[in-house]
N, CA, C and O of each residue as an XYZ file, in Angstrom:
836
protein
N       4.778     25.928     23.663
C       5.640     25.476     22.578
C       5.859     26.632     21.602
O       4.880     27.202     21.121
N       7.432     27.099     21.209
C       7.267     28.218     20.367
C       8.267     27.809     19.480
O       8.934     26.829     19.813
N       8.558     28.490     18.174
C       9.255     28.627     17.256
C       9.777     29.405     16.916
O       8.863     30.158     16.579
N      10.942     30.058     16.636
C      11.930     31.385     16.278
C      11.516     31.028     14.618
O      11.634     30.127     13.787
N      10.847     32.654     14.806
C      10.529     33.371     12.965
C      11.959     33.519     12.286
O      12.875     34.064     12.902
N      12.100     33.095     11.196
C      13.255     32.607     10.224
C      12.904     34.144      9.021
O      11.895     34.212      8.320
N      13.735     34.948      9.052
C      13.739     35.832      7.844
C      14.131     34.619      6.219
O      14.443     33.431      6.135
N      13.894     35.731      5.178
C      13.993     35.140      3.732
C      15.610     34.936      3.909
O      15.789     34.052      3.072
N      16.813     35.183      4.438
C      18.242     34.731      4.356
C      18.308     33.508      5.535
O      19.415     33.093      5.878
N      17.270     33.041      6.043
C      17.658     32.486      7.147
C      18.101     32.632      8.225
O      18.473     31.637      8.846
N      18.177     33.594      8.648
C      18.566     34.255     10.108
C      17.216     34.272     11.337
O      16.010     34.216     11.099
N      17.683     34.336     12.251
C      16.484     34.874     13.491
C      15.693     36.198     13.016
O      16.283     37.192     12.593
N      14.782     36.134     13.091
C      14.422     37.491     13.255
C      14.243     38.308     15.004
O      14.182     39.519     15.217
N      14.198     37.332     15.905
C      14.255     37.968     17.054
C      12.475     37.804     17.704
O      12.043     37.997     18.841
N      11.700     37.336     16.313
C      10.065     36.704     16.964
C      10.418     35.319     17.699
O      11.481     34.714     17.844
N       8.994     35.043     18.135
C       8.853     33.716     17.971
C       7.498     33.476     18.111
O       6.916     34.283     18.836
N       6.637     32.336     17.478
C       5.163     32.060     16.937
C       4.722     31.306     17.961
O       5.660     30.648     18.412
N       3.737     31.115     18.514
C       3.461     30.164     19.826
C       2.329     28.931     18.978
O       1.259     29.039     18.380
N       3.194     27.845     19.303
C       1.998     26.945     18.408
C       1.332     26.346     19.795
O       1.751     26.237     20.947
N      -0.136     25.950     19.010
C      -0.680     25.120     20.036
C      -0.730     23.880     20.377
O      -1.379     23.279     19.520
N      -0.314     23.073     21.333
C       0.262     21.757     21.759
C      -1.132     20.696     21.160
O      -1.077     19.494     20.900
N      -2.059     21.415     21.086
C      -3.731     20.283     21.155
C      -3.210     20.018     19.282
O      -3.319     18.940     18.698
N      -2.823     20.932     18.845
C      -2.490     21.000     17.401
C      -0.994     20.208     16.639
O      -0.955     19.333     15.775
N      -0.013     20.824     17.261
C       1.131     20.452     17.369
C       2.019     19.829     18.250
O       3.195     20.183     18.339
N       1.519     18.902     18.920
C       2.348     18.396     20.381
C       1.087     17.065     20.563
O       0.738     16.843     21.723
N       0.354     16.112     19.304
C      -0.507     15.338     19.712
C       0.048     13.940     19.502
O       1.048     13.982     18.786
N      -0.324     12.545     19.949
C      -0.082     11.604     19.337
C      -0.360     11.516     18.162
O      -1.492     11.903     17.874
N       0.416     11.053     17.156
C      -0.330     10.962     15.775
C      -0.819      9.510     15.961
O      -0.309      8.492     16.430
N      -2.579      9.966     15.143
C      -3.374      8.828     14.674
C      -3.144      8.266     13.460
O      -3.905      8.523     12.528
N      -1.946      7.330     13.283
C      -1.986      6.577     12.069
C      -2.802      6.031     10.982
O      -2.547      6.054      9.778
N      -3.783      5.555     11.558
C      -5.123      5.203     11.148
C      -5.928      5.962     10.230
O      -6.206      5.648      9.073
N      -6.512      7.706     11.296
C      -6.820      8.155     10.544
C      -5.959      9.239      8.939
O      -6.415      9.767      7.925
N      -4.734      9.111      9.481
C      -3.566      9.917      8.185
C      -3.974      8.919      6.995
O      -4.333      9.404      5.922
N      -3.925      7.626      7.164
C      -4.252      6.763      6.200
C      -5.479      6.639      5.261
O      -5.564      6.250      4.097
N      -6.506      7.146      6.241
C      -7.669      7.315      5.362
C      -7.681      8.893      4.628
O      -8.391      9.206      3.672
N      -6.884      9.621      5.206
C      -7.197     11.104      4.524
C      -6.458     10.776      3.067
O      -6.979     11.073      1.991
N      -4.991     10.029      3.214
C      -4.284      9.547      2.018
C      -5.373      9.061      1.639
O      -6.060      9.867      1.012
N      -5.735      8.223      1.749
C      -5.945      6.993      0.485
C      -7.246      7.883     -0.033
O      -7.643      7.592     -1.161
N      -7.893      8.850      0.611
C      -9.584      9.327      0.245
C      -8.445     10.341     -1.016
O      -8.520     10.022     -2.202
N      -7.498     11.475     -0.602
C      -6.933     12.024     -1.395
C      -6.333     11.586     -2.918
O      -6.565     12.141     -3.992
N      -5.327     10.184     -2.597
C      -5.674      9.760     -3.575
C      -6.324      8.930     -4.243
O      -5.845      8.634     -5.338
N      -7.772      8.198     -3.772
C      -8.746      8.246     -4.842
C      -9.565      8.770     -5.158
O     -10.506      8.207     -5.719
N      -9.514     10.548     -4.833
C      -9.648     11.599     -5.467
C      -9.365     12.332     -6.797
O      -9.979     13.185     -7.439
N      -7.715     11.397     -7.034
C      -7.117     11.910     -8.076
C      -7.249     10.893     -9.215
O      -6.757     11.181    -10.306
N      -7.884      9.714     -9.037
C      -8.194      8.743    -10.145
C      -9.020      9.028    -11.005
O     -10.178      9.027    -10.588
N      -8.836      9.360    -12.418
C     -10.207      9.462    -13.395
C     -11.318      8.507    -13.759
O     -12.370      8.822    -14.315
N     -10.912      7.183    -13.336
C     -12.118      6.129    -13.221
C     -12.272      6.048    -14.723
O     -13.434      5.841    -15.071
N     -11.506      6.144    -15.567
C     -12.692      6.429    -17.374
C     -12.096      4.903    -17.643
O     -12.180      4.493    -18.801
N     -11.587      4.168    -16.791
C     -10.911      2.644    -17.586
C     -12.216      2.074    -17.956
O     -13.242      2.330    -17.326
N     -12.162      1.166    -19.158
C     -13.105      0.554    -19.729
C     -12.792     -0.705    -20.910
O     -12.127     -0.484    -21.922
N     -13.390     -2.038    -20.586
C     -13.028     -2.679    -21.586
C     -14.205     -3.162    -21.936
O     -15.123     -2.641    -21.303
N     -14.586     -4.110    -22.846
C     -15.451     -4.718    -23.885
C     -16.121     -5.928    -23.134
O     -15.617     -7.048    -23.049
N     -17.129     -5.607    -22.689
C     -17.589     -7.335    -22.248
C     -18.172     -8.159    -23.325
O     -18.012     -8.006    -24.536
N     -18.766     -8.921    -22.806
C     -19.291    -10.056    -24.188
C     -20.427     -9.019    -25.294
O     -20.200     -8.550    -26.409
N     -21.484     -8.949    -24.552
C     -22.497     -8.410    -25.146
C     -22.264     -6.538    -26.093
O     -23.120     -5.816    -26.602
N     -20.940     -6.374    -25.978
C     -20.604     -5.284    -26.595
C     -19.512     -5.486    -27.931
O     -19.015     -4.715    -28.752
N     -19.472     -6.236    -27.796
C     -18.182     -6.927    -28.951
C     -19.023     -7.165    -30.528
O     -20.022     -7.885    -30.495
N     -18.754     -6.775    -31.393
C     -18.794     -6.860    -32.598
C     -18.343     -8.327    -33.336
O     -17.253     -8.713    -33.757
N     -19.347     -8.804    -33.307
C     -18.824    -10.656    -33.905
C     -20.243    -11.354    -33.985
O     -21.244    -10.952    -33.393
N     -20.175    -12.462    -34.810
C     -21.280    -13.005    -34.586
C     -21.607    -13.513    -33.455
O     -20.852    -13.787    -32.522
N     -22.709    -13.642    -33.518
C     -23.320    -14.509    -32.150
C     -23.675    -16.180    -32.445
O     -24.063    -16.982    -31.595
N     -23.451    -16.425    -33.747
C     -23.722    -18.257    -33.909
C     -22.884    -19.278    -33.501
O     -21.698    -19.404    -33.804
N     -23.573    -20.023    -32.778
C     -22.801    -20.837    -32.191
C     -22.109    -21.976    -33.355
O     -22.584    -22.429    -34.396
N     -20.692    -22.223    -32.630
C     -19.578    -22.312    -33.281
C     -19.948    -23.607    -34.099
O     -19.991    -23.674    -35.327
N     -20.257    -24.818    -33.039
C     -20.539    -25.966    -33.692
C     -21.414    -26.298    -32.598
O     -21.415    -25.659    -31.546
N     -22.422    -27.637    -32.907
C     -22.926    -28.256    -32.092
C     -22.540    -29.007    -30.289
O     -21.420    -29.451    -30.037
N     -23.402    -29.008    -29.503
C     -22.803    -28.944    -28.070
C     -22.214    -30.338    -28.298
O     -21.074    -30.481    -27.854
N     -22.700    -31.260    -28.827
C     -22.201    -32.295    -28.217
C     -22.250    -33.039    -29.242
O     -22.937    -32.727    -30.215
N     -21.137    -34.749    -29.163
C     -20.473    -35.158    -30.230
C     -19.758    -34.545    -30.983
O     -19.808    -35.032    -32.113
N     -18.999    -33.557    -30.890
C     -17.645    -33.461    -31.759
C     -16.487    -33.907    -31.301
O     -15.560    -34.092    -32.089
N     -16.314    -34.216    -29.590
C     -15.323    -34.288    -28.976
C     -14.519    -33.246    -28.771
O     -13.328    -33.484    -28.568
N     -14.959    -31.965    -28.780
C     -14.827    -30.637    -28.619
C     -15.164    -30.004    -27.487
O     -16.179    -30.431    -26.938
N     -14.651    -29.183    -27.022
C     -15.536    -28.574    -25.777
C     -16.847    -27.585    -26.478
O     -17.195    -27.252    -27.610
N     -17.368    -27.331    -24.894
C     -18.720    -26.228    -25.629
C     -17.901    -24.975    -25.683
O     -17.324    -24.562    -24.678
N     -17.851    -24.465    -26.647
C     -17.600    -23.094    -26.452
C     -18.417    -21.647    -27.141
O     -17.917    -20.526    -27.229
N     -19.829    -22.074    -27.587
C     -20.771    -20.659    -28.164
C     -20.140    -19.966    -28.779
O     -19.180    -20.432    -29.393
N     -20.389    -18.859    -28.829
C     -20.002    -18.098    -30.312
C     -18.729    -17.413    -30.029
O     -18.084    -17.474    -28.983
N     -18.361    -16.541    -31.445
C     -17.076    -16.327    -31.351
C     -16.188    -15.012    -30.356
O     -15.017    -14.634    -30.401
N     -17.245    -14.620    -29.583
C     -16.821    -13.065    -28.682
C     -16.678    -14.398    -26.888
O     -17.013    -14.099    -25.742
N     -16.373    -15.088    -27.140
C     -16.431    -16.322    -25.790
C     -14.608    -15.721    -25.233
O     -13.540    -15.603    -25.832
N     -14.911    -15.558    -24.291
C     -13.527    -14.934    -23.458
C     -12.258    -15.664    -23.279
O     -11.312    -15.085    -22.745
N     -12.145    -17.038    -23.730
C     -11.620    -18.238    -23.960
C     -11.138    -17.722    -24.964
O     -10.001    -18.187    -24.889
N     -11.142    -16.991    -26.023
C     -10.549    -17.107    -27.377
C      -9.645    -15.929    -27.445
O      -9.610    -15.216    -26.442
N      -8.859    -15.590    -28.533
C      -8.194    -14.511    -28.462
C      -8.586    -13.223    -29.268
O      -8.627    -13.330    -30.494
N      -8.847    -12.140    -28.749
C     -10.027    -11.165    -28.968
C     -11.594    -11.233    -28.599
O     -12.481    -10.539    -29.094
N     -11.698    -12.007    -27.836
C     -12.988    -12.419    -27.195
C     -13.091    -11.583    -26.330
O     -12.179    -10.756    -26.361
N     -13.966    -11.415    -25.410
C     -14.544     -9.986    -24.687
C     -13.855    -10.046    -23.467
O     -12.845    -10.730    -23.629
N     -13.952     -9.639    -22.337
C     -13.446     -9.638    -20.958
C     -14.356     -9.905    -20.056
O     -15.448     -9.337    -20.030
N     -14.018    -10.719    -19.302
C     -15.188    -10.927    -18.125
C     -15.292    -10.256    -16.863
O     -14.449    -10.438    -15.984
N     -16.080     -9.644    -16.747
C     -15.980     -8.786    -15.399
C     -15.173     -7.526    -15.417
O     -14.992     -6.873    -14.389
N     -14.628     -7.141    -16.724
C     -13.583     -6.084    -17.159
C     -14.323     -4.397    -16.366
O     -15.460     -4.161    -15.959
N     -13.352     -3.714    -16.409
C     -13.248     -2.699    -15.578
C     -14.303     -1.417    -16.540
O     -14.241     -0.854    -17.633
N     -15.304     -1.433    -15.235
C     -16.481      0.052    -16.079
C     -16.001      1.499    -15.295
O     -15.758      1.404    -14.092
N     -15.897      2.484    -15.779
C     -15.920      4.003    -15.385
C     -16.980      4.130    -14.149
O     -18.138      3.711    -14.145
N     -16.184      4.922    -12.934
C     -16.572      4.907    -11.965
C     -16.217      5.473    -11.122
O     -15.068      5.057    -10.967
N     -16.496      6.549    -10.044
C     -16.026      7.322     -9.166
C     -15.443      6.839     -7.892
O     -16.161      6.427     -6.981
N     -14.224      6.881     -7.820
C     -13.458      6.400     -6.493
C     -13.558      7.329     -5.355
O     -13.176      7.048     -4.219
N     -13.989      8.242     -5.642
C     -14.161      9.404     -4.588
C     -14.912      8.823     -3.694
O     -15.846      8.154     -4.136
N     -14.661      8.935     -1.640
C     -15.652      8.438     -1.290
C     -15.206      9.759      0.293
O     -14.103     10.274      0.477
N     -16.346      9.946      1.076
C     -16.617     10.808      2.119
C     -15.838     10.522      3.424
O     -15.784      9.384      3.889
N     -15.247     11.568      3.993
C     -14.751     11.458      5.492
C     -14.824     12.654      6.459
O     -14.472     13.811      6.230
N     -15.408     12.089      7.701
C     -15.951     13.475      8.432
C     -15.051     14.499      8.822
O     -13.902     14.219      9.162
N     -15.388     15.414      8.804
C     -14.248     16.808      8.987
C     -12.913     16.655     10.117
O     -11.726     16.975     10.170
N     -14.348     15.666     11.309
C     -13.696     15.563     12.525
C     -12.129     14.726     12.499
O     -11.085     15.030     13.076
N     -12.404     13.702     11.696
C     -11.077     12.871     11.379
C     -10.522     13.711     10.307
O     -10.032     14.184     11.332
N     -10.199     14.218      9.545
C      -9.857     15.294      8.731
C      -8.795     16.171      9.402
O      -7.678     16.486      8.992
N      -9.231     16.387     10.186
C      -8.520     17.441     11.122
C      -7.713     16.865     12.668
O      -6.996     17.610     13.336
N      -8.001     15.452     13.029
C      -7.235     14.827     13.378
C      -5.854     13.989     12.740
O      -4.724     13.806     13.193
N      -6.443     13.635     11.630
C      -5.147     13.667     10.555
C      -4.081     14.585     10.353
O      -2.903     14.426     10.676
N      -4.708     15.754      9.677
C      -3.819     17.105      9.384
C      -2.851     17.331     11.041
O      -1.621     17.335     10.990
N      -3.576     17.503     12.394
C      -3.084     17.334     13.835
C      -2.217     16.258     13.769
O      -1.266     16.544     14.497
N      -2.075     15.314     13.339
C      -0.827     13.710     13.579
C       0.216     14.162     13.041
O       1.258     14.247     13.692
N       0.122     14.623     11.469
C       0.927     14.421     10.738
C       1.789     15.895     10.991
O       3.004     15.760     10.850
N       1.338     17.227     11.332
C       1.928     18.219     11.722
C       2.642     18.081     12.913
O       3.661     18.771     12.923
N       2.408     17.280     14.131
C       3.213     16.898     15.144
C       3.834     16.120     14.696
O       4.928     16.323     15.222
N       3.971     15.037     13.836
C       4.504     14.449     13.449
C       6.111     15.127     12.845
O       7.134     15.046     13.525
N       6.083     15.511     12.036
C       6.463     16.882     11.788
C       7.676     17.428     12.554
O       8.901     17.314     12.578
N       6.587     18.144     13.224
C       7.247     19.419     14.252
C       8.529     18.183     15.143
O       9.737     18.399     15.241
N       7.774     16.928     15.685
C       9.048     16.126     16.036
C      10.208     15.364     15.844
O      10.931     14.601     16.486
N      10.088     16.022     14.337
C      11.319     15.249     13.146
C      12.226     16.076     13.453
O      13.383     15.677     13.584
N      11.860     17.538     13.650
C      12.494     18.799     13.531
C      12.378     19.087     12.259
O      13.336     19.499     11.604
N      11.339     18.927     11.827
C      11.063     19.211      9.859
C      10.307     20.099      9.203
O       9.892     20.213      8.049
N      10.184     20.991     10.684
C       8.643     22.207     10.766
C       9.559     23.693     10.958
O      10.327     23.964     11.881
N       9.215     24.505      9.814
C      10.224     25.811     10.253
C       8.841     26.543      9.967
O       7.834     26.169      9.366
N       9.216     27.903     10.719
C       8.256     29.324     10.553
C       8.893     30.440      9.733
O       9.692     30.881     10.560
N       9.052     31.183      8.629
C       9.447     32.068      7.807
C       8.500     33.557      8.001
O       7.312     33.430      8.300
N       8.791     34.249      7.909
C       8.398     35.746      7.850
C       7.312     35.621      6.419
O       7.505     34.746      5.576
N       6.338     36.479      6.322
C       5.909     36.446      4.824
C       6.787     36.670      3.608
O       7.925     36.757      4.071
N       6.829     36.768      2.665
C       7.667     36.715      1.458
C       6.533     37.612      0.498
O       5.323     37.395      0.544
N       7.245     38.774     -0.474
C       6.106     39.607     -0.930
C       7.753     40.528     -2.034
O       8.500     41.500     -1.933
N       7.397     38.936     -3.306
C       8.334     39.241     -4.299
C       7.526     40.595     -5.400
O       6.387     40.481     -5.855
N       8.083     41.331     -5.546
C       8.177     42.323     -6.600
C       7.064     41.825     -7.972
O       6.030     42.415     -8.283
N       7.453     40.981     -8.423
C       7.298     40.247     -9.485
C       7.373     38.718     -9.759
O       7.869     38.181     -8.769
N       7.098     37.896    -10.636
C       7.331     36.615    -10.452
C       8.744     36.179    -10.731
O       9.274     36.510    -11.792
N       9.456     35.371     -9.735
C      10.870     35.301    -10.353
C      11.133     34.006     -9.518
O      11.061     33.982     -8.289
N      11.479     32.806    -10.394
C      11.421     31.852     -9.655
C      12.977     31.647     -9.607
O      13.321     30.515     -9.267
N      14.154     32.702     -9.938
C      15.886     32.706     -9.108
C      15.175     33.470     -7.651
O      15.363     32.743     -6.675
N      14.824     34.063     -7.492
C      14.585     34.895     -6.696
C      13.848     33.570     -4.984
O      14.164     33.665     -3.798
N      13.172     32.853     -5.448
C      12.466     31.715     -4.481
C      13.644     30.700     -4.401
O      14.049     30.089     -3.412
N      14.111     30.671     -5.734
C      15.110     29.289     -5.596
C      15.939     29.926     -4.482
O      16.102     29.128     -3.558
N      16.710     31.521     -4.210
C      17.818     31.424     -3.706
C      17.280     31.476     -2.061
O      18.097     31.207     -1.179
N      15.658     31.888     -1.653
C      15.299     31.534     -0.410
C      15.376     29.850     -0.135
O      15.533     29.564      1.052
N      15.309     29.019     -0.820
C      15.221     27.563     -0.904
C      16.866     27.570     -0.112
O      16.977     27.188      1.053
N      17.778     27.935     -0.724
C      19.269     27.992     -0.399
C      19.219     28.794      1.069
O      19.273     28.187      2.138
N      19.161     29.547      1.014
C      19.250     30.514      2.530
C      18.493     29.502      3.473
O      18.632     29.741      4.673
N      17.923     28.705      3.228
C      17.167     27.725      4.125
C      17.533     26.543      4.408
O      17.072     25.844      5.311
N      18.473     26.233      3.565
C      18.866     24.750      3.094
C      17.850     23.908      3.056
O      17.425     23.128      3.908
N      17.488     24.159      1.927
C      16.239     23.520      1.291
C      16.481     23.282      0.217
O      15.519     22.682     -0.263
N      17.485     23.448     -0.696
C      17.741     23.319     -1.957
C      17.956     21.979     -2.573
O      18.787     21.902     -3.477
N      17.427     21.111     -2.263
C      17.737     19.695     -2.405
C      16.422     18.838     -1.688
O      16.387     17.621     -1.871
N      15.758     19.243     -1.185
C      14.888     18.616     -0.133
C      13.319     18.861     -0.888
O      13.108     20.004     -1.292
N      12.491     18.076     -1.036
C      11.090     18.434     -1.364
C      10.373     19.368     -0.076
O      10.552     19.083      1.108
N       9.507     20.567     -0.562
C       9.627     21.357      0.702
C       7.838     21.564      0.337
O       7.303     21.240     -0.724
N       7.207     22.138      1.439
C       5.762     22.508      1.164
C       5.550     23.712      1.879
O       5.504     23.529      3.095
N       5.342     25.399      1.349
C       5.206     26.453      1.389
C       3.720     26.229      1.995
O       2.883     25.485      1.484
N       3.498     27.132      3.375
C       2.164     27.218      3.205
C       1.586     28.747      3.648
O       1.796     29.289      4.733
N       0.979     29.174      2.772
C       0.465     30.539      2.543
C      -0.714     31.138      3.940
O      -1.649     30.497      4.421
N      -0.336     32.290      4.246
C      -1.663     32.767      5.272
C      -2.992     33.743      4.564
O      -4.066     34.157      5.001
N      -2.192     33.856      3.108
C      -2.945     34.668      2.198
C      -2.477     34.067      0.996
O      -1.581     33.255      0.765
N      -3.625     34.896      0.016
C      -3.016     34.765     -1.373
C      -1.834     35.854     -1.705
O      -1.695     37.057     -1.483
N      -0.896     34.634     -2.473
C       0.408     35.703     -2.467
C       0.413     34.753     -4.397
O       0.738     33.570     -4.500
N      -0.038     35.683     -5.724
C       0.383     35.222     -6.728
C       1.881     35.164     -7.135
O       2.329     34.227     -7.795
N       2.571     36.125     -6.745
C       3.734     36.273     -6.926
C       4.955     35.087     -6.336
O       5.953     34.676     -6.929
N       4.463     34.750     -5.000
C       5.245     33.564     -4.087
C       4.958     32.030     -5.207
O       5.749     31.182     -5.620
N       3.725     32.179     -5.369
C       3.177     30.604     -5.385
C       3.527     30.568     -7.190
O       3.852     29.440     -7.558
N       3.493     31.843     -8.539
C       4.167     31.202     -9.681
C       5.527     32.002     -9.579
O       5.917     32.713    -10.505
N       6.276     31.828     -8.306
C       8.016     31.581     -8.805
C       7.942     30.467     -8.445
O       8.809     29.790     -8.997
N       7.107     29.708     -7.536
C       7.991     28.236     -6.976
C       7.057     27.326     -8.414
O       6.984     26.119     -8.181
N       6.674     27.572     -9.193
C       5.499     26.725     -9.892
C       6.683     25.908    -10.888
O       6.308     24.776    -11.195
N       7.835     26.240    -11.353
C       8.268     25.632    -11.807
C       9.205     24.827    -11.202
O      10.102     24.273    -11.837
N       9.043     24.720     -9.926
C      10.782     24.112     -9.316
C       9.435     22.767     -9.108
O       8.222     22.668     -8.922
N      10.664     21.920     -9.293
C      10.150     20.209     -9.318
C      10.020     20.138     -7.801
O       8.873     19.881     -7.435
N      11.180     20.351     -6.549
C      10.651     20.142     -4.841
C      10.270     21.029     -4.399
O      10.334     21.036     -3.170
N       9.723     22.152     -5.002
C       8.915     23.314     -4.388
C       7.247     23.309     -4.401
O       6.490     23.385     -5.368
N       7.038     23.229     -3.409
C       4.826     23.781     -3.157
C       4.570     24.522     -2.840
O       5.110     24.679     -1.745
N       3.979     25.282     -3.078
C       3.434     26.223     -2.525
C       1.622     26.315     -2.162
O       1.070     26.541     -3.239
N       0.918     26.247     -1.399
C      -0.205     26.087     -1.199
C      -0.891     26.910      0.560
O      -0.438     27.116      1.685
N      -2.280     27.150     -0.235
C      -2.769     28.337      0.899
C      -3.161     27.072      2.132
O      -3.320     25.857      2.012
N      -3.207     27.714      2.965
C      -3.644     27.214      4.361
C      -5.010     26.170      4.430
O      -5.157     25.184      5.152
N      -5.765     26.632      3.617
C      -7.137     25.833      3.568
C      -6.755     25.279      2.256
O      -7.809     25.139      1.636
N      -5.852     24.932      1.600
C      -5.593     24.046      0.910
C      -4.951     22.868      0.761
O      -4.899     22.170     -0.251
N      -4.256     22.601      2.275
C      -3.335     21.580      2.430
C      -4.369     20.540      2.564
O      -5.585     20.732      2.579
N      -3.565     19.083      2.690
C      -3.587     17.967      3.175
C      -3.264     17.212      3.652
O      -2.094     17.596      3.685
N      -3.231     15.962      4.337
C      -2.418     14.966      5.092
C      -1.010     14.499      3.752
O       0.213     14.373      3.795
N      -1.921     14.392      2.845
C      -0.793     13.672      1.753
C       0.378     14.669      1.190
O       1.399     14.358      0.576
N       0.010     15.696      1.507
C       1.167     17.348      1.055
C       2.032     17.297      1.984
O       3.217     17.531      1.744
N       1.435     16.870      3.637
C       2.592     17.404      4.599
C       3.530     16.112      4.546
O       4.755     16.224      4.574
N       2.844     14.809      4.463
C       4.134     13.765      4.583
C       4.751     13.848      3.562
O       5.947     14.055      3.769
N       4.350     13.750      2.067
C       5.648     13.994      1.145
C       6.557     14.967      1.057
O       7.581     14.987      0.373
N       6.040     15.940      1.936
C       7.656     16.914      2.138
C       8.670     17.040      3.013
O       8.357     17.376      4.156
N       9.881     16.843      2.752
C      10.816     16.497      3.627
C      10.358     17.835      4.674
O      10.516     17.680      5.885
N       9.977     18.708      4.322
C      10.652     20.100      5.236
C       9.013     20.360      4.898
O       8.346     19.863      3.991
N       8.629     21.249      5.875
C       6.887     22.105      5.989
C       7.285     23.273      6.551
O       7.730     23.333      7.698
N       7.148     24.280      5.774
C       7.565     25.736      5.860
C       6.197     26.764      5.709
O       5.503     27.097      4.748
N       6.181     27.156      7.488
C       4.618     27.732      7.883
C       5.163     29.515      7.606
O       5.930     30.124      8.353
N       4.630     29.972      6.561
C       4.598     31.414      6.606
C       4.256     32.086      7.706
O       3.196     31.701      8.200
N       4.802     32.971      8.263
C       4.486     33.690      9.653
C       2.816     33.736      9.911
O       2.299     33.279     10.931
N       2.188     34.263      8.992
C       1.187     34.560      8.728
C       0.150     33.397      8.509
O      -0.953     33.823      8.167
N       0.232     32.149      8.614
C      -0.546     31.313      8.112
C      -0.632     30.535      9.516
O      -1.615     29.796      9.450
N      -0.006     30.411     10.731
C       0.265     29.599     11.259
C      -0.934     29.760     12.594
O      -1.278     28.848     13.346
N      -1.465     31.308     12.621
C      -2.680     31.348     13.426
C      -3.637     30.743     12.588
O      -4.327     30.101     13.379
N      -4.038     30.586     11.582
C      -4.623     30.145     10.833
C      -4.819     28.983     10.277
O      -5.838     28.711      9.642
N      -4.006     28.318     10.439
C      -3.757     26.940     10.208
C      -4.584     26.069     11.873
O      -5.241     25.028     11.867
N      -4.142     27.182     13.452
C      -4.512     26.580     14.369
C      -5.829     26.884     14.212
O      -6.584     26.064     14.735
N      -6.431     27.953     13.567
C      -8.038     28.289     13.904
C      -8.877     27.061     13.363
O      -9.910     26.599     13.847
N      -8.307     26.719     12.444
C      -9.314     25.651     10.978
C      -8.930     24.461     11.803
O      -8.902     23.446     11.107
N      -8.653     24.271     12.946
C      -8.004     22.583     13.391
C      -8.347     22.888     14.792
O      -7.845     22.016     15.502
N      -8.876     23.604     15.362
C      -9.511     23.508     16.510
C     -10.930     23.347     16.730
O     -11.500     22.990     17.761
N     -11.613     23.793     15.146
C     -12.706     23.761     15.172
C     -13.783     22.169     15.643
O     -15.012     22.233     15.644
């Protein structure tokens, strides 16, 4: 399975990258893409929600009136969850949503969703990119030479390149991210996955393991 290397105007360059089929050519496991999402994002939850239960509420504690004979219900003192400003029952404590998944499904995920991918026709290979300076006209007009200029896209690096990753930092459908930094949840939200020449042996080494 190969791919023709795409220069920064979009043209052939006359390469082509050989991907590996165990990597790029697999059934995707639905199942596990789902757990890499959902672990990713409840990764990104701060957990700090918090409300007031009974025993934290500021109010007296004397009971209101006597239990019985008023023709009243019972209702105890005035923090009773029945009332309005009364405490919360069972209300939400600070807490870590983060929870563990083995490498092995990890990397069967990242494998689904990249074939996944590659069979949309939504997977291109680019030459490295090695801007002068930071200039994010300069990335926008590779976005255009690509026809990408409209499309949420995900850059993925074979090195650190500071210069690549803060021109795209301000474009709202531009990512840019290194190779050992992706995820299942990066590659499906981008319409388009754009493998730097250079990243793409690298991407197969970390997914064969």
């Amino acid at each position: 399975m190969e791919l023709v290397v795409l220069d920064r105007s979009g043209k052939e360059t006359g390469r082509k990258v050989t991907l590996d089929e165990t990597i790029f050519g697999v059934e995707p496991n639905t199942h596990a893409v789902y757990l890499e999402v959902k672990q990713y994002l409840a990764s990104q939850r701060q957990g700090t929600h918090k409300s007031k239960e009974r025993s934290e509420l500021s109010g007296s504690t004397r009971k209101l009136h006597r239990q019985k004979g008023t023709g009243g219900s019972r209702k105890g003192d005035i923090n009773n969850p029945l009332f309005r400003g009364g405490a919360r029952v069972f209300g939400p404590r600070p807490r870590d949503y983060r929870f563990k998944l083995n490498k092995s499904l990890k990397r069967i995920a990242k494998k689904s969703v990249f074939s996944q991918k590659l069979k949309e026709n939504n997977l291109k290979v680019v030459e490295d990119l090695n801007f002068e300076a930071p200039k994010t006209k300069d990335f926008t007009k590779v976005l255009q030479n690509l026809g990408l200029a409209n499309k949420k896209a995900l850059f993925i690096l074979g090195q650190s390149n500071k210069n690549v990753y803060l021109s795209s930092r301000n474009l709202q459908d531009a990512k840019v991210l290194g190779y050992n930094e992706i995820s299942s949840y990066d590659i499906l939200k981008a319409n388009e996955v754009v493998l730097f020449e250079s990243s793409v042996e690298k991407i197969q080494e970390n997914l064969r393991k």
